[in-house]
C-alpha positions, 0 to 999 in steps of 0.5 A: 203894864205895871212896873216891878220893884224889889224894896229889898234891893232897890231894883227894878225889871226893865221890859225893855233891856230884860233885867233888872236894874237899880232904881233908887226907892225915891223915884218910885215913891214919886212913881207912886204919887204920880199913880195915885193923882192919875187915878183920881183922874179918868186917865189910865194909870196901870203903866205907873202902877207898881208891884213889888216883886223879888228881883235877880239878887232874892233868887240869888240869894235864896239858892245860895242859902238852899244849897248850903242847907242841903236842899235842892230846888228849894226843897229839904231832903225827903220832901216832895 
């Protein structure tokens, strides 16, 4: 399972707790070297693997700008 981390915020989806978490951008580069040397191995890294994904503060902020543009659910007024 990989992990999820937003660069944006510095956070990332904890499976675990369900939510999204600080996580500090220097753990991840250590994640991310961790990865790599595993990769050159014949272990499995896909648990170190990391993908960047938009956290809980983008979708946050997403809405509010949506909302004080006038659209709804991402959409301008008159598009389907």
């Amino acid at each position: 399972m990989s992990l999820r981390y937003c660069s944006l915020h510095g956070r990332v989806f904890s499976y675990a707790q369900q939510r999204w978490l600080a996580f500090s951008q220097k753990k991840i580069r250590e994640i991310r070297g961790y990865y790599e040397l595993l990769c050159s191995t014949n272990t499995d890294p896909s648990f170190l693997h990391v993908l960047e994904r938009s956290c809980d503060q983008c979708a946050a902020t997403f809405r509010q700008r949506g909302q004080r543009s006038g659209s709804r659910d991402g959409l301008r007024p008159g598009e389907e």
